[in-house]
C-alpha positions as CSV (number, residue, x, y, z in Angstrom):
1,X,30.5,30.4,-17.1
2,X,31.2,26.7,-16.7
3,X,30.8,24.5,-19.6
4,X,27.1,23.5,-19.7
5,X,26.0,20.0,-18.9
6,X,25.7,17.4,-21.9
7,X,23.0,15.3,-22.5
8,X,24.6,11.9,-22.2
9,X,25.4,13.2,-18.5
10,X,22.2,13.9,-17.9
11,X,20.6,10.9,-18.9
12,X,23.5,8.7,-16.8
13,X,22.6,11.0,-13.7
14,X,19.0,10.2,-13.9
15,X,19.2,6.9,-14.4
16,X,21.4,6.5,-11.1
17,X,18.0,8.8,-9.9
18,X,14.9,7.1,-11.0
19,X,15.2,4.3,-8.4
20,X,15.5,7.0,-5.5
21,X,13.8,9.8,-7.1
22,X,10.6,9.3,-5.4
23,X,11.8,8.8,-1.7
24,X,14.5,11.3,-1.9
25,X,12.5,14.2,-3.8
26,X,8.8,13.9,-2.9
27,X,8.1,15.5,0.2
28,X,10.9,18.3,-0.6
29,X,9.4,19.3,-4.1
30,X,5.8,18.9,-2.8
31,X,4.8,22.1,-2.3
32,X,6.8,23.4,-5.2
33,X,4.9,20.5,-7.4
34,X,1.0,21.6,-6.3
35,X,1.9,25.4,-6.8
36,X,3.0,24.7,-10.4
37,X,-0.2,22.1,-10.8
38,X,-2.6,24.9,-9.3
39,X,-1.1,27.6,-11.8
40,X,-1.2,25.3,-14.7
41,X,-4.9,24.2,-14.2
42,X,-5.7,27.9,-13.8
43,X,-5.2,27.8,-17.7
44,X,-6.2,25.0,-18.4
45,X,-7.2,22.5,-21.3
46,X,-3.6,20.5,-23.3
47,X,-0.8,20.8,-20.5
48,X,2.4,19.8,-21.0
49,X,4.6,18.4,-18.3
50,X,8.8,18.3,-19.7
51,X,11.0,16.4,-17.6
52,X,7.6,14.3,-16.1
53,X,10.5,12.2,-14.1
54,X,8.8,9.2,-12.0
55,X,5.2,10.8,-12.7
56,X,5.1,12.3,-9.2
57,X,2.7,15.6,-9.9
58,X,0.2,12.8,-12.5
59,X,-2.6,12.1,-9.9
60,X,-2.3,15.5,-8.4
61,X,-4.2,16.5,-12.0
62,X,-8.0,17.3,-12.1
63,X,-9.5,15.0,-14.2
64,X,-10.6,17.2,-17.1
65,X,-7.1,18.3,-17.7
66,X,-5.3,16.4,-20.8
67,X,-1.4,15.7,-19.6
68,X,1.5,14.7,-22.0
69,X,4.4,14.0,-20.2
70,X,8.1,13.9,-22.2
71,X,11.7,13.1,-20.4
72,X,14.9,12.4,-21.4
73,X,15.3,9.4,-19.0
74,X,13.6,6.3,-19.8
75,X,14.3,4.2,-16.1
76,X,12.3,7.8,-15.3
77,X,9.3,7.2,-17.8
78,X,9.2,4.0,-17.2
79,X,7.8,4.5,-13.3
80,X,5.8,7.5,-14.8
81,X,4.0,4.7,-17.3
82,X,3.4,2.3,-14.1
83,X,2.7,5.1,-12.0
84,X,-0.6,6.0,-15.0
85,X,-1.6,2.1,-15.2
86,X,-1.4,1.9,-11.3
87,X,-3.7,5.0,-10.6
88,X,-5.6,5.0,-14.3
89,X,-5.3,8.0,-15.1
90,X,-7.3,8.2,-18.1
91,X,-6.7,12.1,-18.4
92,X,-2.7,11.4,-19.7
93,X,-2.9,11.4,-23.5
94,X,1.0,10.2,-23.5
95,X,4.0,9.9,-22.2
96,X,7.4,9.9,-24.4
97,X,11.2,9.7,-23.9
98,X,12.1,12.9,-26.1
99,X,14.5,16.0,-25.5
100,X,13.3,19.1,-24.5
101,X,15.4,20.9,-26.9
102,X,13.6,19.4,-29.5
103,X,10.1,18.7,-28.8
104,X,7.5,16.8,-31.6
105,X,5.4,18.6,-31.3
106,X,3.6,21.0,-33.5
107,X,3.4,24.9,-33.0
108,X,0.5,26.1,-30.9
109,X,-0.2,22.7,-29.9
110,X,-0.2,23.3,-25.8
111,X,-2.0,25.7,-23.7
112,X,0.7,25.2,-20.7
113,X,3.6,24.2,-20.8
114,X,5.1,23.3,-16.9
115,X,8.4,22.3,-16.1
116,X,9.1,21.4,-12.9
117,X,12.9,21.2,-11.0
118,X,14.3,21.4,-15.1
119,X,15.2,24.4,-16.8
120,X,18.8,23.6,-14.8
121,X,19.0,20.2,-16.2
122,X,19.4,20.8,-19.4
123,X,22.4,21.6,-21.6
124,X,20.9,25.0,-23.3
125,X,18.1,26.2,-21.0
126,X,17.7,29.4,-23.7
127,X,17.2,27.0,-26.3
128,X,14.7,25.0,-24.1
129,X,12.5,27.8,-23.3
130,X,12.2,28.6,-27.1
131,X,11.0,25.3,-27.9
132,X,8.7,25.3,-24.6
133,X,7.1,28.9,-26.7
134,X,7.2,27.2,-29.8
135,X,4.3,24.7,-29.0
136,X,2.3,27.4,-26.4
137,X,-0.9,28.4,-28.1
138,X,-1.7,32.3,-27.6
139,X,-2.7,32.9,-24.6
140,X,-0.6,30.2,-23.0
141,X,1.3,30.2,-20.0
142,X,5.0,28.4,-19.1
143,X,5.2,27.7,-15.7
144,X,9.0,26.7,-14.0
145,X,9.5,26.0,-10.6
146,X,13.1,25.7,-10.0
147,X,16.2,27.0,-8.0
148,X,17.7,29.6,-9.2
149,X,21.6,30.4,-8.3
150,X,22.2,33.3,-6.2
151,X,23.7,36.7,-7.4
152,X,25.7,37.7,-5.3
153,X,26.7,36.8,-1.5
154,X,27.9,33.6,0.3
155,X,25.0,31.7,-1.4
156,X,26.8,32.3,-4.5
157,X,30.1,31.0,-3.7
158,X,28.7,28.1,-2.1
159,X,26.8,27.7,-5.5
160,X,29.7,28.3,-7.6
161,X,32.3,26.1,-5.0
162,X,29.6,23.0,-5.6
163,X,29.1,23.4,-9.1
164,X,31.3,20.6,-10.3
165,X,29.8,18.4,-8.0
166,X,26.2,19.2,-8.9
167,X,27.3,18.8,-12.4
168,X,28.1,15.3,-11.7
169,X,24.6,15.2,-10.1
170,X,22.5,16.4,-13.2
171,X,22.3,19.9,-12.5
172,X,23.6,23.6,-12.6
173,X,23.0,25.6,-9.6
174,X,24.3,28.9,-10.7
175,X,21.6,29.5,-13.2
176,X,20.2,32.7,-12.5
177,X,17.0,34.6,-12.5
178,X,19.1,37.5,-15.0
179,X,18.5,34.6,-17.6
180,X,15.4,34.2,-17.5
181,X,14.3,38.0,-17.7
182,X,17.1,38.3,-20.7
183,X,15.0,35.4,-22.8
184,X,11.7,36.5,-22.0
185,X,13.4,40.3,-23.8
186,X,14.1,38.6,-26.5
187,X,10.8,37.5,-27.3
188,X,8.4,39.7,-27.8
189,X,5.2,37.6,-27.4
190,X,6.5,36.2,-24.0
191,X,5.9,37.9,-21.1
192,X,6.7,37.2,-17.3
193,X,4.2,37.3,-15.2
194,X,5.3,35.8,-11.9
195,X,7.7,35.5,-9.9
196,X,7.7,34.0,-5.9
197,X,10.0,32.0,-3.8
198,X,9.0,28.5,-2.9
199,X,9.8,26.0,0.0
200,X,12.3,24.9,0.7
201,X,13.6,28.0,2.7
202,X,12.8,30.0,-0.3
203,X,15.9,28.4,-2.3
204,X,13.2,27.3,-5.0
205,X,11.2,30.2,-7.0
206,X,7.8,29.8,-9.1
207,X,8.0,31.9,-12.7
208,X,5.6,32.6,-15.1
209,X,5.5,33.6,-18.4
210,X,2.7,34.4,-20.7
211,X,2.5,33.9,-24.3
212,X,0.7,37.0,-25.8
213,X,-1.0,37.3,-29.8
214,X,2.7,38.0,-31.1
215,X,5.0,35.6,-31.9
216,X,7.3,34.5,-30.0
């Protein structure tokens, strides 16, 4: 496997986004975004959005949700705080500049955790799940929406052939599905749930896991 991305690349690479983010990435990740917002507020009660971005999904919210929003970028967060003061959103208890890997919060403290067009932007998406089950209350669900790479076929030497490139970019596009259902084994309070392509063309997929009584 190619060397995973680092996390000075990905803060450089979102900071050439954050201008652009919006225009280029709303109406593609829109119907990704409400199927993740729909699932989360299913749950209900603390969410927690990682990799929050520009703020894009905060008004889309119900009102008697409570939304904490974390991202590694701060040219990001800092649209996602005007984004809040412009729309006064009352219901978002916070947003932070702070790496997924290492989230401050405390265990238990979330009943969703939703991360939306991330788990490939990070440089140990393993290590970012456990910390997303870390601070998921029992009973909890973490909710991805995100391409995943292809496992076999043209559409995984395409993937593989742009990898470098998307690297450059931010992301990883051969991350594949086999990880996630390997991490969720290794943890037996977490449990996958869900699993359904998304638009665009079904290149995007919604997962689920559930956090049962056992640990995780």
């Amino acid at each position: 496997m190619a060397a995973e991305l680092d996390k000075a690349a990905i803060e450089k690479a979102y900071a050439r986004w954050a201008p652009i983010y919006d225009f280029v990435f709303g109406a593609i990740f829109e119907r990704g975004r409400k199927a993740a917002i729909a699932s989360a507020e299913r749950v209900g009660g603390r969410i927690l959005e990682v990799g929050v971005g520009t703020g894009l999904s905060l008004p889309e919210y119900r009102w008697t949700s409570r939304i904490t929003g974390i991202d590694l970028s701060a040219p990001m967060l800092a649209k996602a705080k005007a984004r809040v003061k412009e729309h006064r959103l009352t219901n978002v208890d916070g947003l932070a500049v702070m790496d997924a890997q290492h989230l401050g919060f405390d265990d238990g403290a979330f009943d969703v955790v939703i991360a939306q067009y991330v788990i490939t932007v990070v440089p140990d998406p393993e290590a970012t799940l456990d910390e997303f089950a870390r601070v998921l209350k029992p009973g909890g669900e973490i909710i991805l929406i995100n391409h995943l790479g292809a496992e076999g076929g043209p559409r995984a030497a395409v993937e593989r052939a742009l990898t470098p490139l998307a690297r450059r970019l931010g992301w990883q596009p051969e991350f594949s599905y086999a990880r996630l259902v390997a991490w969720a084994a290794r943890h037996p309070g977490m449990r996958l749930i869900e699993s359904r392509p998304m638009p665009p063309l079904g290149h995007f997929s919604l997962i689920r896991f559930a956090r049962g009584d056992g640990k995780s």
